[in-house]
C-alpha positions as CSV (number, residue, x, y, z in Angstrom):
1,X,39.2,20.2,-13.0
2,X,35.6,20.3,-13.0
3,X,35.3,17.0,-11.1
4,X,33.1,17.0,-7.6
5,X,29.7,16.3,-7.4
6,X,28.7,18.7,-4.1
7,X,25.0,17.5,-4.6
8,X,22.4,15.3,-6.6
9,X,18.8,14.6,-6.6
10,X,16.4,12.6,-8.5
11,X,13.9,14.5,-10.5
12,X,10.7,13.8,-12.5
13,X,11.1,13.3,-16.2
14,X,8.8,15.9,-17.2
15,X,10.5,18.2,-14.7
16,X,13.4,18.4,-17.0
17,X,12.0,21.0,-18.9
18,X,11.7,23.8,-16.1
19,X,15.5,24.0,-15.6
20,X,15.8,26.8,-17.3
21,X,13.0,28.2,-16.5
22,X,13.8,27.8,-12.5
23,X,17.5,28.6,-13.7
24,X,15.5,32.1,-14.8
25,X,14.2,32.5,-10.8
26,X,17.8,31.8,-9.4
27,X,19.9,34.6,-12.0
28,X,17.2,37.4,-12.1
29,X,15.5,36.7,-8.9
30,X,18.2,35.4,-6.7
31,X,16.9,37.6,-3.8
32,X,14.1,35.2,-3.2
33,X,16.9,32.8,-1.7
34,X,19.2,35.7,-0.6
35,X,17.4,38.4,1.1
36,X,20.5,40.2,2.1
37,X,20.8,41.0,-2.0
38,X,19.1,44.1,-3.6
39,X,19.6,42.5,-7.5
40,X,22.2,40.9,-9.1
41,X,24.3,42.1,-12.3
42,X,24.4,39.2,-15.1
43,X,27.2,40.3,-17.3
44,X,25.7,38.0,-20.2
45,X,23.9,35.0,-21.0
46,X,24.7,32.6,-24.4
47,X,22.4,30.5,-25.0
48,X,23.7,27.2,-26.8
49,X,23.5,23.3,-27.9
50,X,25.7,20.4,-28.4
51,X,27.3,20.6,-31.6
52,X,29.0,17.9,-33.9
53,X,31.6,16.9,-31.1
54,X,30.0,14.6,-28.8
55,X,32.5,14.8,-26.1
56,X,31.9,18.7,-25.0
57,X,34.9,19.1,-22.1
58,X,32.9,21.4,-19.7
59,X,36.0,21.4,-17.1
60,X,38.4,23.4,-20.2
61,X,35.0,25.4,-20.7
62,X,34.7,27.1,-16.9
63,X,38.0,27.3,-16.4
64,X,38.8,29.4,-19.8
65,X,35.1,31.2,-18.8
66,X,36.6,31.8,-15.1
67,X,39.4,33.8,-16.5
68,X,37.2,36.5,-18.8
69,X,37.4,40.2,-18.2
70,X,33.4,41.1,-18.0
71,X,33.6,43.9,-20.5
72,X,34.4,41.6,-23.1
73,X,32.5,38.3,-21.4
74,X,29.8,37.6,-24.0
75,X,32.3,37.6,-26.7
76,X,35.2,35.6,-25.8
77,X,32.8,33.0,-24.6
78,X,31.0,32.5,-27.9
79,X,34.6,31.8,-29.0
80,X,34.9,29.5,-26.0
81,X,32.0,27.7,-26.5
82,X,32.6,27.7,-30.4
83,X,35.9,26.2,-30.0
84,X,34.9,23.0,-27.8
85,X,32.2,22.2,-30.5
86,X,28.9,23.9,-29.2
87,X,26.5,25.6,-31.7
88,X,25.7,29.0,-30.2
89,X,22.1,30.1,-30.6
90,X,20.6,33.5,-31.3
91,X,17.9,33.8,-29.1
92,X,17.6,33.0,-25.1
93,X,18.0,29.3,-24.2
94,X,14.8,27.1,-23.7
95,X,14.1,23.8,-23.0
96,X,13.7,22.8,-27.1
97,X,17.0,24.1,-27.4
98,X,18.7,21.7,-24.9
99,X,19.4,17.7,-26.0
100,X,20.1,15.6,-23.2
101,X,22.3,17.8,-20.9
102,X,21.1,21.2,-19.7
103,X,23.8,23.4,-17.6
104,X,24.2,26.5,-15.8
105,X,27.8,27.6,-14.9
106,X,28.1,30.7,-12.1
107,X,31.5,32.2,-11.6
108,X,32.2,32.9,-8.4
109,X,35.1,35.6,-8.4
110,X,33.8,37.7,-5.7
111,X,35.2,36.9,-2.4
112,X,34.9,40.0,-1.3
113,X,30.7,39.7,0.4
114,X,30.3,35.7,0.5
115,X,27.0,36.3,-0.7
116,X,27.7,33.9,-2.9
117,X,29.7,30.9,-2.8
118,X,33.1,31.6,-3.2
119,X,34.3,29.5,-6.3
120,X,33.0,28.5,-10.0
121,X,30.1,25.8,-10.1
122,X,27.8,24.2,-12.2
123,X,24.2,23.5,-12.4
124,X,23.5,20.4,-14.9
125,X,20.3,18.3,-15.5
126,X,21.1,15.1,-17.1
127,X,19.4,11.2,-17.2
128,X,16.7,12.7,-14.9
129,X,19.2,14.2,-11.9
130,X,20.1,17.5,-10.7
131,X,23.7,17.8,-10.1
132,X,25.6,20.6,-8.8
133,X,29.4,20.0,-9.3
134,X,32.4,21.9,-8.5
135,X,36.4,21.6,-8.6
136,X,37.9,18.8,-6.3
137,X,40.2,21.5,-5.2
138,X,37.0,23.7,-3.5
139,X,35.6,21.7,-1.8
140,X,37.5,22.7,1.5
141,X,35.0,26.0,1.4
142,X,32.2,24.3,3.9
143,X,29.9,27.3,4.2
144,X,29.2,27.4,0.2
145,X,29.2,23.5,-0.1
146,X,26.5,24.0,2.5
147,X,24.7,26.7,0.9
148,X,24.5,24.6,-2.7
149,X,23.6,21.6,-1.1
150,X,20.9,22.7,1.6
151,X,19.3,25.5,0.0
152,X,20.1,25.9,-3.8
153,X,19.5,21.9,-4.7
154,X,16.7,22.2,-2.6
155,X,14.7,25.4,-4.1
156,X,16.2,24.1,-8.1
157,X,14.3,21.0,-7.5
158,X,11.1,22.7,-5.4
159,X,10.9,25.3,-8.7
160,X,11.5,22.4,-11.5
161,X,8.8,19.6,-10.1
162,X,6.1,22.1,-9.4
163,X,5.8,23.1,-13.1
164,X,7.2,26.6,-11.7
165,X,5.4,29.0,-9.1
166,X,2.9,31.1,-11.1
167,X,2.0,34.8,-9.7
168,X,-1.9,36.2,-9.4
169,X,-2.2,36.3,-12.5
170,X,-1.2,33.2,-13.4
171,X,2.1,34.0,-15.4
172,X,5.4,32.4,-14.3
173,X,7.3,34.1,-11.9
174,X,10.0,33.6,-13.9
175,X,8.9,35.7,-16.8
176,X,7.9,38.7,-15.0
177,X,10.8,40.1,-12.9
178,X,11.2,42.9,-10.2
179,X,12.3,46.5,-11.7
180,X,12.5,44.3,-15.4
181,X,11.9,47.5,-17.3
182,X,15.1,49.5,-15.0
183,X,18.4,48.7,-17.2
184,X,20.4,49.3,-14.3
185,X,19.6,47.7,-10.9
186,X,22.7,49.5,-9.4
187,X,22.1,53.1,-10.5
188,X,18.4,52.3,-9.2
189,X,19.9,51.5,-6.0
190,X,22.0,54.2,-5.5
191,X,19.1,56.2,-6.8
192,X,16.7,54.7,-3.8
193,X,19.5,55.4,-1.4
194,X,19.8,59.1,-2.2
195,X,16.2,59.3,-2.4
196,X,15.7,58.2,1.5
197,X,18.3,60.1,2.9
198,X,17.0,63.5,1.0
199,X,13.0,62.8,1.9
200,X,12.6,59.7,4.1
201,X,13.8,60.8,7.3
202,X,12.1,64.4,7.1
203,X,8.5,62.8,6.4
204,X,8.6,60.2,8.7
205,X,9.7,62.3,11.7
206,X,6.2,65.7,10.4
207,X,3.9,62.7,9.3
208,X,0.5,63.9,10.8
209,X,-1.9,61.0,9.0
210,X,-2.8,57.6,10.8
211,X,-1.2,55.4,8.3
212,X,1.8,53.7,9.0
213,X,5.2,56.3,7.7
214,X,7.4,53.7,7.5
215,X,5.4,51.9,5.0
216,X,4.0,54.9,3.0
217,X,6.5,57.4,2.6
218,X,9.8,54.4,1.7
219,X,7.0,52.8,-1.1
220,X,6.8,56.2,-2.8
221,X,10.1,56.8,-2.4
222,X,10.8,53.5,-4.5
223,X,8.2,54.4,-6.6
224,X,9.5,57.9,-7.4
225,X,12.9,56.4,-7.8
226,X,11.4,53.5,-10.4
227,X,9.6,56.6,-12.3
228,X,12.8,58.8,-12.6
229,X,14.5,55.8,-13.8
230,X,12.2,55.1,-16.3
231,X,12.0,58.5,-17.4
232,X,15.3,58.9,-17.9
233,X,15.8,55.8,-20.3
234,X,13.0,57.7,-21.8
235,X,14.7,60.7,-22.4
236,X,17.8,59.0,-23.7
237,X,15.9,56.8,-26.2
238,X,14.5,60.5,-27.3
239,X,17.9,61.8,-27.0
240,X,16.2,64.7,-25.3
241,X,17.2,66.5,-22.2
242,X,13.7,67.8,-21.5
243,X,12.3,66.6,-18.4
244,X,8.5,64.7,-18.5
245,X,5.9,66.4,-17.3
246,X,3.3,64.0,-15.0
247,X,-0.4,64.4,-13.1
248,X,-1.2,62.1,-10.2
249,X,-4.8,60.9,-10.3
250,X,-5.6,60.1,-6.9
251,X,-2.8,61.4,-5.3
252,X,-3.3,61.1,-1.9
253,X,-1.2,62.5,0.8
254,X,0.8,63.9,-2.2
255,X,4.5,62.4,-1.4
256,X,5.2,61.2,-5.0
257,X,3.9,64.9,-6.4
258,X,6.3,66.0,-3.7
259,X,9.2,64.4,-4.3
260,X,8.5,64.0,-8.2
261,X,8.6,67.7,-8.4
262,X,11.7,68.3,-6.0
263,X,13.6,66.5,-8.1
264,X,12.6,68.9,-11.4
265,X,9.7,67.4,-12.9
266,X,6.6,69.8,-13.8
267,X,3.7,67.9,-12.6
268,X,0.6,68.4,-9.7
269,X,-1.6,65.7,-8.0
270,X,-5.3,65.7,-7.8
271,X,-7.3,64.3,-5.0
272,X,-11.0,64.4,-4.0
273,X,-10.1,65.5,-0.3
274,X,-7.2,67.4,0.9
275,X,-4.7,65.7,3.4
276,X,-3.3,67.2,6.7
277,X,0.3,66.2,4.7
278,X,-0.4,68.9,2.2
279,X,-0.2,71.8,4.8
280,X,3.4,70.4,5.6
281,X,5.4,70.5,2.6
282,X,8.1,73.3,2.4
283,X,7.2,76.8,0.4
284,X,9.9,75.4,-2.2
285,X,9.4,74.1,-4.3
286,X,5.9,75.1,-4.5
287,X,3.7,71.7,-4.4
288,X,0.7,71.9,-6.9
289,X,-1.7,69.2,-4.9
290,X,-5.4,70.3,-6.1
291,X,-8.4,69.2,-4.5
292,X,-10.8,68.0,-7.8
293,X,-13.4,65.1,-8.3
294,X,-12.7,63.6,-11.7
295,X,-15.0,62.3,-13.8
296,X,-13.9,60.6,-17.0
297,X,-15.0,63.0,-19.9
298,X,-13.5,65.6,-21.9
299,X,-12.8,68.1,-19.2
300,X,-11.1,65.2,-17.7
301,X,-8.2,64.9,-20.3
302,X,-4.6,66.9,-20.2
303,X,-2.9,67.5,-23.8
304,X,-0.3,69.1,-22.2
305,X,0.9,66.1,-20.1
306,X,3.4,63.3,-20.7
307,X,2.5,60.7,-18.4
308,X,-0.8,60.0,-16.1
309,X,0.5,58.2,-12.9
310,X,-2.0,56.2,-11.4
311,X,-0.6,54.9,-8.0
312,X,-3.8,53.1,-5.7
313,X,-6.0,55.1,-7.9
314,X,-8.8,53.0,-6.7
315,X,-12.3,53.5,-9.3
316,X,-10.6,55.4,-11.3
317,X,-7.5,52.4,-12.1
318,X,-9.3,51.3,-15.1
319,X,-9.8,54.7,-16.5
320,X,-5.7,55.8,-16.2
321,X,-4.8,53.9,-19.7
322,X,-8.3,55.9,-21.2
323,X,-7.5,59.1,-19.8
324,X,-3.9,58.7,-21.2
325,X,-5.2,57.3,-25.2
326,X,-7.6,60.6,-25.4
327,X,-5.3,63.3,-23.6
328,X,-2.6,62.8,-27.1
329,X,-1.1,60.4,-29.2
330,X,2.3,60.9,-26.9
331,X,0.5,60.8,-23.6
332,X,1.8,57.7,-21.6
333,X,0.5,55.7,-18.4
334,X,1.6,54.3,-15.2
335,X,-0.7,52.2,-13.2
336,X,0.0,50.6,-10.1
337,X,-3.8,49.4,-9.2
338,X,-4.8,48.2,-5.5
339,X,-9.0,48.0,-5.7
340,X,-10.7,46.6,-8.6
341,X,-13.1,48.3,-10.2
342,X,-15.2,48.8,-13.2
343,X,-15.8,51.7,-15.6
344,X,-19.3,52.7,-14.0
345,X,-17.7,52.9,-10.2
346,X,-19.0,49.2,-9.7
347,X,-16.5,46.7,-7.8
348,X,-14.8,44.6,-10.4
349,X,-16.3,40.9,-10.7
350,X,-13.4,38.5,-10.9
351,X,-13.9,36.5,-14.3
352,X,-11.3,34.0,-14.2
353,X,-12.1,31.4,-11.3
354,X,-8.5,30.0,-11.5
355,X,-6.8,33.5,-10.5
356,X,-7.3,35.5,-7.8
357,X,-9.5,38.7,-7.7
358,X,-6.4,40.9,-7.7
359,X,-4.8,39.3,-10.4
360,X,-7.6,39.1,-12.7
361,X,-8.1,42.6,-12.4
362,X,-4.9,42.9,-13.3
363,X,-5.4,40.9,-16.6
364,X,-8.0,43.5,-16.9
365,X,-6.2,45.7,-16.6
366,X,-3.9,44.9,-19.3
367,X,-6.6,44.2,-21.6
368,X,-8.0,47.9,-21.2
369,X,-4.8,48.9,-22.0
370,X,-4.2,47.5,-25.1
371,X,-7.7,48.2,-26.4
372,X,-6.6,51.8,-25.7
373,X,-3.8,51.2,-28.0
374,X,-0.9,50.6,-26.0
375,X,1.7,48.2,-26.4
376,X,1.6,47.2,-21.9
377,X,4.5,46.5,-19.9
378,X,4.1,44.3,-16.7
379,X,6.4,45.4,-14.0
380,X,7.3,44.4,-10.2
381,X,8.3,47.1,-7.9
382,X,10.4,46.7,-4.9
383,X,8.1,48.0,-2.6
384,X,6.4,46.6,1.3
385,X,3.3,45.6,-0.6
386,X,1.7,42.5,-1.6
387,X,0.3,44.9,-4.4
388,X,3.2,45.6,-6.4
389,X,2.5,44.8,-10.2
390,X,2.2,48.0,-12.0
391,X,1.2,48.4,-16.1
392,X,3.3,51.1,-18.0
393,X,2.1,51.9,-21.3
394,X,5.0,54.1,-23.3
395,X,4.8,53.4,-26.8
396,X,1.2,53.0,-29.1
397,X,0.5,49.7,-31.4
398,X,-1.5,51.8,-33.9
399,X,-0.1,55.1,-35.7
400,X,-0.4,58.1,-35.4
401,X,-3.0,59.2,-38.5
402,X,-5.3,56.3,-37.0
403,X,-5.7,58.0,-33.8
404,X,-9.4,59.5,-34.5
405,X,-10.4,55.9,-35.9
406,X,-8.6,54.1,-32.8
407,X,-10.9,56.4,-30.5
408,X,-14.5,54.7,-31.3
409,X,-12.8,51.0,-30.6
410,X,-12.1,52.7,-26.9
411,X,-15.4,54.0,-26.9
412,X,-17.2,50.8,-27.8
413,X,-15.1,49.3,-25.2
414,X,-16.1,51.1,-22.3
415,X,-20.1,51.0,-23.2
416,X,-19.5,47.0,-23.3
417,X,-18.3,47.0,-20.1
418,X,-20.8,49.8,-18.4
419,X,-23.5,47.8,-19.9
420,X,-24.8,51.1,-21.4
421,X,-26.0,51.7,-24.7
422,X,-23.8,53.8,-26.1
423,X,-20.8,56.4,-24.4
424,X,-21.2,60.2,-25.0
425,X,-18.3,62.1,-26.0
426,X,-19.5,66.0,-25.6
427,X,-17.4,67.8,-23.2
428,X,-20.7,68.3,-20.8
429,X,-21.1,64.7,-20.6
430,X,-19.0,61.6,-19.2
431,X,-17.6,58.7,-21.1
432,X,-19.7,56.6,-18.6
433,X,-23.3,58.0,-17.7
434,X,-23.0,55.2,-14.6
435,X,-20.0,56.1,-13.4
436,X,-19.9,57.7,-9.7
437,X,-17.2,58.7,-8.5
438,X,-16.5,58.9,-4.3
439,X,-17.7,61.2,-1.8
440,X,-15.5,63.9,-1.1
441,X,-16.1,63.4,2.7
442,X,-15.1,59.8,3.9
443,X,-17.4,58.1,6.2
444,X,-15.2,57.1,9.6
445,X,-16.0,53.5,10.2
446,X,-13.1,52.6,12.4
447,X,-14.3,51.9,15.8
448,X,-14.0,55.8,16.9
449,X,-17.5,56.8,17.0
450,X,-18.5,54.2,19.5
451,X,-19.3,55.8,23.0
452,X,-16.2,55.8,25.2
453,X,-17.7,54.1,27.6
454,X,-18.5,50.8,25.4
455,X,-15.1,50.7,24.7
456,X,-13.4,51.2,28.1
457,X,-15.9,48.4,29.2
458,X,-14.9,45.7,26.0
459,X,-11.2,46.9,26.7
460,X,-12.0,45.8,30.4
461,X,-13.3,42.7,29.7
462,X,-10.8,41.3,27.2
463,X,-8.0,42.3,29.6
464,X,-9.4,40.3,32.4
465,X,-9.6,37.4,30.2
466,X,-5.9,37.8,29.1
467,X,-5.1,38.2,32.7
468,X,-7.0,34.9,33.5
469,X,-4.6,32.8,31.8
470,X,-1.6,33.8,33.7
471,X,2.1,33.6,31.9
472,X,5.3,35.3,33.6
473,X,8.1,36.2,30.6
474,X,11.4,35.6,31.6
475,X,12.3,39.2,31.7
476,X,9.9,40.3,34.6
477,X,10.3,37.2,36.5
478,X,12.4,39.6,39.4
479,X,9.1,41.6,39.3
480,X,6.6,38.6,39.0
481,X,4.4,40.5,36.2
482,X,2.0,38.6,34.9
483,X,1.9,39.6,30.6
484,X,-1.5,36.9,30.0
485,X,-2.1,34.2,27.4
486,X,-3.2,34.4,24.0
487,X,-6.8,33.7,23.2
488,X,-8.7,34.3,19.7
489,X,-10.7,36.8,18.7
490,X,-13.4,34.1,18.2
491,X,-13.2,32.8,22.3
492,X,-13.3,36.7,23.0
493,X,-16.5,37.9,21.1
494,X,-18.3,34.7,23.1
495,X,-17.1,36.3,26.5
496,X,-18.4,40.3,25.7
497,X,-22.2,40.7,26.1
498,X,-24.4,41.2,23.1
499,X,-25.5,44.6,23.8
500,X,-21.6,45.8,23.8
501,X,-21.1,43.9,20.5
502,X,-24.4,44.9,19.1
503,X,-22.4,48.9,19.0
504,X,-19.1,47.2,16.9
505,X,-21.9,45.8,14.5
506,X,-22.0,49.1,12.2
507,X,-18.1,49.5,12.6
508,X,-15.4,47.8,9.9
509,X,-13.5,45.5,11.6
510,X,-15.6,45.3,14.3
511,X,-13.6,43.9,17.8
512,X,-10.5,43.3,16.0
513,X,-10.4,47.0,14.7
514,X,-11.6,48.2,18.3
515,X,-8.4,46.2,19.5
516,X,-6.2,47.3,17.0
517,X,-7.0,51.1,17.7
518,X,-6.0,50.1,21.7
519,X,-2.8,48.8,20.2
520,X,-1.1,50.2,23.3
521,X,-2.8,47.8,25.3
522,X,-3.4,44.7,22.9
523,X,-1.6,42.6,20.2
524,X,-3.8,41.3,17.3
525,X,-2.1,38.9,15.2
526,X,-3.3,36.4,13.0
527,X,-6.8,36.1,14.6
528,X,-5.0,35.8,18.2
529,X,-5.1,38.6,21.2
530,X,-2.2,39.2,23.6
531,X,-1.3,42.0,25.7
532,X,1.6,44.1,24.4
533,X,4.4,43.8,26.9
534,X,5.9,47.1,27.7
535,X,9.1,48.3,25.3
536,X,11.8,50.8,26.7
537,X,12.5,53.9,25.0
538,X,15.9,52.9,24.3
539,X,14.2,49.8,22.4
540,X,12.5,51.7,20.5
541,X,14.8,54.7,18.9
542,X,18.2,53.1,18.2
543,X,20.6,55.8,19.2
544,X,22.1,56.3,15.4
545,X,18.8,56.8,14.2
546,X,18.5,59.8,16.8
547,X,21.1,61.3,15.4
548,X,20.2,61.4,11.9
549,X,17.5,62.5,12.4
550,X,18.3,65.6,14.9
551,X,20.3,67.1,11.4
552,X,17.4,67.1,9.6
553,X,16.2,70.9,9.5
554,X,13.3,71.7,11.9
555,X,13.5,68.5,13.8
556,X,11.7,67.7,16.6
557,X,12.3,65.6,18.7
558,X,9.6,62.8,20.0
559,X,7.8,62.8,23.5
560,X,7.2,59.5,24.9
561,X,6.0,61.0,27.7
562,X,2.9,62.9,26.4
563,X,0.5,60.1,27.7
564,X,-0.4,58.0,30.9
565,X,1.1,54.1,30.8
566,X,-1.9,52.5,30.7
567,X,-0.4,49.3,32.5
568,X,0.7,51.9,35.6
569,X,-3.0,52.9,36.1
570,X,-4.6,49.8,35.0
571,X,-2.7,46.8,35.9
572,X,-2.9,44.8,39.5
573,X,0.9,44.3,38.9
574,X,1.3,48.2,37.7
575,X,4.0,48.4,34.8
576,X,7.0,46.2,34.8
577,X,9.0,49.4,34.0
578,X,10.7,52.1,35.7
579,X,9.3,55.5,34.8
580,X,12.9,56.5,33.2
581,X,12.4,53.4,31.0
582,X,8.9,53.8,30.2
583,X,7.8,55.2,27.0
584,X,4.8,56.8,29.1
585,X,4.2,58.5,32.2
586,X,3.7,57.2,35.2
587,X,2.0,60.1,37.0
588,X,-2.1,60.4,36.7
C-alpha cells in the first residue's frame, strides 16, 4: 500500500504552481541530478484531474500502473485512471489543470543499474508540502530512501521556490531540453558511440592544431551524430531514401565535412584559411574543404544544397538563416552560433539588459530566422561547451508561390539592421555594402612574438615567487621537493617590472596567456598561479587506452621524451621524478 511518507517539506504557496514544471527538469532532464545518465526513456505521460469521485485511491492506482507492459503503457492507464474516477486530459498537464493535489508517480522496475531508486514512488504537492511517499514494505532499501530524501526533495523544492531556473535567454530550462528535436535518445547514443570509436581515436592521436583534441574533435563528433539524426527523421518524414546534401560555412579544421561525408553525405566546407588538419585526412573519401571568403550576395547562394550548417560561424552566424531563405524554397539551416555579430561584420550590441550577451544574440538569432521565413527550432546539444544552443530551421511559415514577395521583407530586414539605405541584390553586389568579412591571414596575438628573452626572464621571476612560499606535497616528502604556494595573477604583475610588462601590453591575455603557453611549468586557474607538479607517464596514458589506440591504422605512438624537463634543469630541488617516470628527459 502506498502508505510511507520518505520525505516532506514546507513550500511557498505560490510555489505550488512550478511542480510540474520542475517535475519537467527531473523526467527530461534527470541528468542534471544524475550525471552517470546519458537520457532517460519516458514510456508516456497522461495528463489528468480529479473527477467526480472525491476519494481518488492512489495506492490501487500505482500498484495496477506498476504491473503495465510499456508497449501498451499509455493505454491501459487512461483505463486505470478512468476507472478510479479521474478525468483524463488531452493536452500535457499544467498547473491550471491541477485542483488541490498535484502528483508524479515513477515506477521503479529496473533493478538492474540502481540509477534509480529501486521501487515505485510518488511525488505529490498538496496544502503547501512536498511529499515523497512510498510502500511501507520499501522502505528497508536505504540507499534510495537516501537518494529521495537528500537530493530529489532537495532540488524539487530548490526548482519550485525559485520560480524555475531560466537559461541565457531567459526561457525556462524546463521548456527547452537537450537533443528535444532527436526522437530517440538511445539510437542517438548508440549513434555517438559508433561515431567515436570510427573517428575519435584516429584524430586525436594526427591532431596537428593547438586547440585542445579532446574537446574539438568529441563536440563534432556529437554534432555530426545530432545532424545524421535529424537527417534521417527527415528522410523518413519524406519517405525518401535520398541522402541530404550540406555546405559548412566556416568550417574550420573540417572534422564535421569529414566525418559528415564518410558517413555518405554529399557536402564540402568552406573556410577563409586552410588548416594543417586538411593535409591529414585520408585520400578516401575525397574531403571537399575549399578555401573561399564569403560574402553575403548572390554568388554566395547554393540552389543545389539541402542544408547550410553553420557551426561557430562567427560574422557570418546571422547570415546562415539568409543564405539558406535565398539559396531555395527547400534549403534548410543549422546554426550553432558562438560570437555575436551583426549583418555589416559589426559586434552584436546586446539589446535586452536582463539577458546575457550570448543569449540575446541568440534571441536574435531566432528573430532573423523567422523574418527569413522559417518556422525555428531551439535545440541543446550534448556537447563540452557552454555554447551549446543551436537554431534549426526545416520547414517555411510562408508558401511556396510567396517566395519572391517573402524576399523584399528579408531585404528590408537586413538594411534596418546595417543601418544602410537600402540592400542591393545584383549578383556584383552584397546584400550588405558594410559588411567586411575577416582577413584571410590571422593576426598571432598569443604571447609568441614576444622576445625569448622577456619571457624566460617573467617565467624566472614568477617561479621565484612560487618558490618563496614554500609547501612540500605529501608525495615528495621522501625527496623534500618543494611544489610552491599559490599566488594571483594580480600579486604577480605587482612583482615583474614595468618594462617586461610593458612587452605583454600588445598581447591578448597578456601574463596569464604568457603563463598558460608555459603550461609545463605553471598552473593558471581561476585567477590563481601554481607550479604544475610533475605527472608520470603511466598517469597520463591509461594502459587500455594504449591499446586502442595502437589498432588504429598508421598509429604512432607518443614521445614523452622529445623535450628537456624543465624542473631537472631549472629547479634547486631538480625533478621529483626518476627519468623512467618522467614524461621528459632528463639529459641537457
Amino acid at each position: 500500500m502506498f502508505d510511507h511518507t520518505i520525505a516532506e517539506g514546507g513550500i511557498k504557496k505560490d510555489c505550488e504552481a512550478n511542480f510540474w514544471k520542475a517535475t519537467d527538469i527531473y523526467l527530461f532532464k534527470t541528468h542534471v541530478i544524475n550525471k552517470k545518465l546519458f537520457g532517460v526513456k519516458n514510456v508516456a505521460i497522461v495528463p489528468f484531474t480529479k473527477g467526480t469521485s472525491s476519494v481518488i485511491s492512489w495506492h490501487n492506482i500505482l500498484d495496477e500502473i506498476r504491473e503495465i507492459n510499456p508497449d501498451s503503457f499509455e493505454d491501459k492507464t487512461r483505463t486505470v485512471l478512468a476507472n478510479q474516477g479521474c478525468k483524463i486530459e488531452d493536452v500535457k498537464a499544467t498547473s491550471s489543470s491541477i485542483d488541490h493535489l498535484s502528483q508524479y508517480d515513477h515506477d521503479g522496475k529496473d533493478k538492474v543499474t540502481s540509477l534509480f531508486p529501486t521501487f515505485p514512488f510518488s511525488l505529490e504537492v498538496s496544502q503547501e508540502k512536498l511529499s515523497i511517499r512510498c510502500r511501507s514494505s520499501d522502505t528497508t532499501d536505504e540507499r534510495s530512501i537516501y537518494w529521495l530524501r537528500e537530493v530529489l526533495l532537495e532540488r524539487m523544492q530548490k526548482w519550485m521556490e525559485s520560480s524555475i531556473p531560466t537559461n541565457s535567454t531567459g526561457t525556462s530550462t524546463a521548456s527547452i531540453r537537450s537533443l528535444a528535436l532527436v526522437d530517440n535518445l538511445e539510437e542517438y547514443n548508440c549513434l555517438f558511440n559508433e561515431l567515436k570509436q570510427k573517428y575519435g581515436l584516429s584524430m586525436v592521436s594526427i591532431w596537428p592544431e593547438c586547440t585542445d583534441p579532446q574537446k574539438f574533435v568529441f563536440e563534432d563528433i556529437a554534432i555530426a551524430a545530432y545532424l545524421l539524426m535529424i537527417w534521417k527523421k527527415e528522410r523518413i518524414v519524406n519517405q525518401t531514401d535520398k541522402l541530404q546534401s550540406f555546405v559548412d560555412i566556416g568550417c574550420g579544421n573540417g572534422l564535421l565535412v569529414y566525418i559528415l561525408a564518410s558517413e555518405g553525405h554529399r557536402g564540402y566546407g568552406i573556410d577563409l584559411r586552410k588548416r594543417k588538419l586538411w593535409d591529414l585526412y585520408p585520400a578516401k573519401p575525397k574531403i571537399d574543404l575549399r578555401v573561399e571568403t564569403i560574402v553575403p550576395s548572390n554568388a554566395s547562394l547554393f540552389p543545389a544544397i539541402d542544408w547550410i550548417i553553420g557551426n561557430h560561424s562567427d560574422e557570418l552566424s546571422p547570415w546562415i538563416p539568409v543564405i539558406a531563405a535565398r539559396s531555395s524554397y527547400t534549403c534548410r539551416f543549422f546554426l550553432l552560433p558562438c560570437c555575436a555579430y551583426e549583418f555589416d561584420g559589426r559586434k552584436y550590441q546586446r539589446q535586452n539588459g536582463s539577458l546575457s550577451q550570448y543569449g540575446d544574440f541568440l534571441n536574435y538569432a531566432t528573430e532573423i530566422a523567422r523574418v527569413c521565413g522559417f518556422h525555428v527550432e531551439m535545440d541543446r546539444l550534448r556537447i563540452p561547451s557552454t555554447k551549446r544552443t543551436c537554431l534549426v530551421g526545416i520547414k517555411r511559415i510562408y508558401p511556396e508561390a510567396e517566395y519572391e514577395r517573402h524576399d523584399d521583407k528579408i531585404k528590408a530586414f537586413i538594411s534596418e539592421r546595417s543601418k544602410e539605405d537600402k540592400v542591393n541584390d545584383t549578383p556584383e553586389n552584397s546584400w550588405s555594402t558594410n559588411f567586411k568579412p575577416r582577413e584571410s591571414v590571422e593576426k598571432v596575438r598569443n604571447c609568441t612574438k614576444i622576445d625569448r628573452s622577456v619571457v624566460e626572464k617573467i617565467v624566472s621571476i614568477v617561479f621565484e615567487e612560487l618558490l618563496a612560499k614554500r609547501r612540500i606535497p605529501a608525495e615528495f616528502t621522501a625527496c623534500n621537493w618543494n611544489a610552491g604556494g599559490t599566488i594571483t595573477l594580480e600579486a604577480l604583475v605587482k612583482a615583474i617590472p614595468q618594462e617586461y610588462l610593458a612587452a605583454l601590453k600588445a598581447e591578448c591575455g597578456g601574463l596569464q596567456t604568457l603563463l598558460r603557453n608555459n603550461h609545463q611549468i605553471f598552473r593558471v586557474e581561476k585567477g590563481s598561479v601554481q607550479l604544475r607538479i610533475p605527472t608520470k607517464v603511466t598517469d597520463t596514458l591509461d594502459e587500455a587506452l594504449v591499446r586502442k589506440m595502437k589498432k588504429v591504422k598508421n598509429f604512432k605512438p607518443i614521445n614523452f621524451k622529445q623535450r628537456v624537463c624543465w624542473f631537472f634543469i631549472n629547479h634547486p630541488d631538480g625533478c621529483p621524478l626518476m627519468e623512467n617516470e618522467c614524461k621528459f628527459s632528463h639529459s641537457s
